[in-house]
C-alpha positions in Angstrom: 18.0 -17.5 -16.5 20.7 -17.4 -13.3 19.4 -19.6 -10.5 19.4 -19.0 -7.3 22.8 -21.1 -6.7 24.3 -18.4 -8.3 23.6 -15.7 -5.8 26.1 -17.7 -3.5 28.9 -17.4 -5.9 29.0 -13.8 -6.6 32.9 -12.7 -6.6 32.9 -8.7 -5.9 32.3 -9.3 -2.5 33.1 -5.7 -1.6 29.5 -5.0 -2.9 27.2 -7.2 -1.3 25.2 -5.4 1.1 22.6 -8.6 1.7 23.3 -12.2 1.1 21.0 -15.0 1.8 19.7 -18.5 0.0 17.2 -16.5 -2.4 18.5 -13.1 -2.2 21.2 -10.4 -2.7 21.5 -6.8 -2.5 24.2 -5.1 -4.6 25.7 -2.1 -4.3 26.3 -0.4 -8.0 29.6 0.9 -9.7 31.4 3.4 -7.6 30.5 5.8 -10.8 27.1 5.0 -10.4 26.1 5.6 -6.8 25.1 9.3 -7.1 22.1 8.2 -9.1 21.5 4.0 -7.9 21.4 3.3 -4.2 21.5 -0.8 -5.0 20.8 -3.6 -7.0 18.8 -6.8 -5.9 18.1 -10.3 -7.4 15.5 -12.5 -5.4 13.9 -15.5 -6.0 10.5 -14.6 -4.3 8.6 -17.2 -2.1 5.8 -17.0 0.2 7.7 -16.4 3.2 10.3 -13.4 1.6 7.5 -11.8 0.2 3.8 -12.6 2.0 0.4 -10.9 0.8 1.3 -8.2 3.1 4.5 -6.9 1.6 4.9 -3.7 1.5 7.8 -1.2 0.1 7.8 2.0 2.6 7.6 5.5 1.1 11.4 6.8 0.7 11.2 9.3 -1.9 13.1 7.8 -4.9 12.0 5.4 -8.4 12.4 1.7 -8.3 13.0 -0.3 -11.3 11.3 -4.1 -10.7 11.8 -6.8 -13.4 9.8 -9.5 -12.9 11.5 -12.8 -14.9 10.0 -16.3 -15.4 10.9 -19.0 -17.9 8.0 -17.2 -21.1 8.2 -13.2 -19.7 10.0 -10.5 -18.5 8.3 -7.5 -17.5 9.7 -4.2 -16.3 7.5 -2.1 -14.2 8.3 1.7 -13.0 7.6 2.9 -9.7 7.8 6.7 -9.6 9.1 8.5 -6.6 7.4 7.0 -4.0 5.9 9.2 -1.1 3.0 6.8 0.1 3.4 3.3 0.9 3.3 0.9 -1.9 1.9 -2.8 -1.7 3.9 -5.4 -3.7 1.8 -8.4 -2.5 3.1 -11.9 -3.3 5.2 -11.7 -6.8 5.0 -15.0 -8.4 7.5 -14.4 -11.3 10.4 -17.0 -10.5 13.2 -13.9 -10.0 12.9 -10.6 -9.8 15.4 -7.8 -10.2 15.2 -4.3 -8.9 17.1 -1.1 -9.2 16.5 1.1 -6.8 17.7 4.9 -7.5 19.0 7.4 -5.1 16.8 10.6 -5.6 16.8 12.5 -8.9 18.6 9.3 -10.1 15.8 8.5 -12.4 15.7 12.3 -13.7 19.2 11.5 -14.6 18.3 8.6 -16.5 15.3 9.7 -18.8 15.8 13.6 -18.0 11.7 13.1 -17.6 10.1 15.7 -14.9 10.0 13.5 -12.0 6.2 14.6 -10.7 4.9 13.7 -13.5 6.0 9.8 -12.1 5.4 10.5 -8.3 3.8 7.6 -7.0 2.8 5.5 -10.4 3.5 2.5 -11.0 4.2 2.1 -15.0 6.0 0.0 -17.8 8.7 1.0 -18.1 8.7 0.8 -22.0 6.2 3.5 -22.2 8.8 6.0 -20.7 12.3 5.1 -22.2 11.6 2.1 -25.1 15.1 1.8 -26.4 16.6 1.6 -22.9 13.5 -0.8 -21.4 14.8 -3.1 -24.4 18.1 -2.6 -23.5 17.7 -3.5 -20.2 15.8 -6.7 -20.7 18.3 -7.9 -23.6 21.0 -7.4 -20.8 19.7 -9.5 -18.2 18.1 -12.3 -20.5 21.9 -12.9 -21.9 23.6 -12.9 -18.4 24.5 -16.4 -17.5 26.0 -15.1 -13.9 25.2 -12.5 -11.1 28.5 -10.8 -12.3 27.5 -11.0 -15.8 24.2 -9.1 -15.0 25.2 -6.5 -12.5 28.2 -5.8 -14.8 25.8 -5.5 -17.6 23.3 -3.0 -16.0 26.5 -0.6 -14.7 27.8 -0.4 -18.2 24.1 0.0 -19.3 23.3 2.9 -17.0 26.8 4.3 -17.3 25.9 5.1 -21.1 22.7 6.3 -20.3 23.4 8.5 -17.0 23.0 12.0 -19.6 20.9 14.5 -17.8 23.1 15.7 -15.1 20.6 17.3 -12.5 20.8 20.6 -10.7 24.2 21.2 -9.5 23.0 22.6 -5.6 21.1 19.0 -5.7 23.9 17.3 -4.4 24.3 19.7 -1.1 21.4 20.1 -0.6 20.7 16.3 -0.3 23.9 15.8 1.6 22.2 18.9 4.1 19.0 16.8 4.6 20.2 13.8 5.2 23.1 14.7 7.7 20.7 16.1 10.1 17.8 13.1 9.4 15.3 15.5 8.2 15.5 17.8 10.4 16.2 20.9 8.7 13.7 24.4 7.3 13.1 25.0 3.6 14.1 28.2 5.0 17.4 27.3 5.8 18.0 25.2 2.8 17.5 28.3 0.2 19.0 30.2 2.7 22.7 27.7 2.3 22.3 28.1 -1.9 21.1 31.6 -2.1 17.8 30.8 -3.8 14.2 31.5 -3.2 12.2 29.0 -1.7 9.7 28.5 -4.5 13.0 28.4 -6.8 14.0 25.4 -4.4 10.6 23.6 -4.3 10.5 23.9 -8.2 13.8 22.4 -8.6 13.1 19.5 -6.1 9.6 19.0 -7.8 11.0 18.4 -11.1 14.6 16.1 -10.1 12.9 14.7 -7.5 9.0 14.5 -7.9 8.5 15.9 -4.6 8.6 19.3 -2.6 11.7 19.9 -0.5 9.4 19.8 2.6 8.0 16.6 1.9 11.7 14.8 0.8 12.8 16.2 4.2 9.7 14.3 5.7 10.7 11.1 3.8 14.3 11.1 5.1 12.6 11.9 8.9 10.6 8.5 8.4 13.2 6.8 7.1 15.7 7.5 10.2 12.4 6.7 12.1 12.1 3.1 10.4 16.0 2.4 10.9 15.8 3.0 14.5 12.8 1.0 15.2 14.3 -2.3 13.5 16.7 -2.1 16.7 14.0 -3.4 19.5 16.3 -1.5 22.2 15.1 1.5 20.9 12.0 2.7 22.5 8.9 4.5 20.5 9.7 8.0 22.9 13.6 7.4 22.4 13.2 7.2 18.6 10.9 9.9 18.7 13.7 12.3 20.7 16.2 10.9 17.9 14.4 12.0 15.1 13.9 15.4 16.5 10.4 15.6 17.7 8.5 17.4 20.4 7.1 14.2 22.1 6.2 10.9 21.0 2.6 11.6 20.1 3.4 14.1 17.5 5.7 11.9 16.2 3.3 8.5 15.7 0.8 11.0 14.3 3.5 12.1 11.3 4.9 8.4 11.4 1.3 7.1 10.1 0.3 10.1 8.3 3.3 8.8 5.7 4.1 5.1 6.1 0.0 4.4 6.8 0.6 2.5 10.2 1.7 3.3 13.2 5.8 3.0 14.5 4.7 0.2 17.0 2.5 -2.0 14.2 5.6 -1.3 12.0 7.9 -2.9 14.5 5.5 -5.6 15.3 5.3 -6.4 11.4 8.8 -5.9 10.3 8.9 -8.5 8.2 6.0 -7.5 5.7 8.1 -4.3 4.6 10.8 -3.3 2.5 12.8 -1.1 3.6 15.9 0.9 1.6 19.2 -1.0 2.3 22.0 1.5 0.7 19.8 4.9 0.0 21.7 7.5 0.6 24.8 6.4 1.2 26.5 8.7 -1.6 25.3 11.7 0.9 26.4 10.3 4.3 
């Protein structure tokens, strides 16, 4: 199994996104990045990962393998649109692939709601690739040797090519941080609304309402990491009316409000490279 020594010797250092003693977050192939936002391998410990820690809802699956010297485990999270606690993971490493949205669909070609917010083995979706995966990171003797092993992996695998108005539509959201009409949306691709929703609800495992939400949240958590920022400035930045409505949406999705999330920072997860592909 790599130890964490190994993490400080990684040589594609045009893809590190995240280095520390007991952590490091990867960007994937160049190939890949339409459907993975990053990789990470951490070693977790009380203070990287406390009772408390919490992944915040961002709209896309998460692939976590948890490794110790017996076991290796791979557990699905759907497409998450709530928050999701992880707690204190006492496996010895763990390593995560985190999708961009619709990535997953493009993986297993499985209807994405029918994943939104579970958390599952992984085996009881895909069994040939969950071995697949867990043969290539048990034979990796490096961090290169398993990140190189997972693109080629998920290269092969990357079949189910999702909607083709995805993309812009995606790249539409996220431009304006959310702030954008289902309206306007089908209006850009020339399709109905419902056609929309159904196409999001199926790639994506939400509707196109609520993935524009996600992303809104998301810009929200990014500008509230910077302590210059204050609650009514990142409130007018995110495009809301005033600040009330916007700690009332804030905790509606992420369960807390903006100020006990910048009090706590440390107890979340929060994406590192999601996106990226569309900005």
């Amino acid at each position: 199994m790599i130890s964490k020594k190994d993490i400080q010797v990684f040589e594609e250092k045009h893809r590190i996104l995240i280095q520390d003693n007991e952590c490091i977050y990867l960007l994937p192939h160049p190939v890949l990045r339409e459907y993975i936002s990053n990789y990470t391998i951490t070693f977790p410990t009380k203070e990287n990962m406390p009772d408390s820690y919490t992944i915040m809802p961002h709209g896309s699956a998460t692939l976590v393998v948890s490794i110790d010297t017996k076991n290796l485990f791979i557990k699905l999270l759907g497409p998450m649109t709530k928050p999701y606690l992880v707690g204190n993971n006492l496996s010895e490493m763990l390593v995560i692939v985190e999708f961009q949205p619709a990535g997953l669909y493009a993986l297993t070609g499985v209807n994405q709601s029918e994943l939104t917010d579970k958390t599952i083995s992984f085996e009881a979706v895909n069994p040939t690739l969950s071995k697949l995966v867990s043969e290539t990171i048990e034979r990796a003797g490096s961090v290169y040797e398993l990140v190189s092993g997972l693109d080629i992996l998920l290269l092969e695998n990357m079949y189910a090519t999702y909607h083709p108005q995805l993309g812009f539509v995606f790249q539409s959201v996220i431009s304006c941080a959310g702030n954008i009409s289902v309206k306007k949306l089908s209006e850009d691709i020339y399709y109905s609304e419902r056609q929309l929703n159904n196409i999001f609800n199926q790639h994506v495992g939400a509707s196109t309402k609520s993935f524009a939400r996600l992303v809104r949240m998301n810009a929200a958590c990014r500008l509230l990491q910077n302590g210059q920022n204050s609650i009514a400035m990142v409130s007018e930045l995110t495009g809301f009316h005033d600040p009330s409505h916007f700690v009332h949406d804030f905790k509606s999705i992420c369960s807390i409000t903006p100020q006990s999330y910048r009090d706590n920072i440390s107890d979340f997860y929060n994406e590192i490279a999601k996106f990226s592909k569309y900005n």
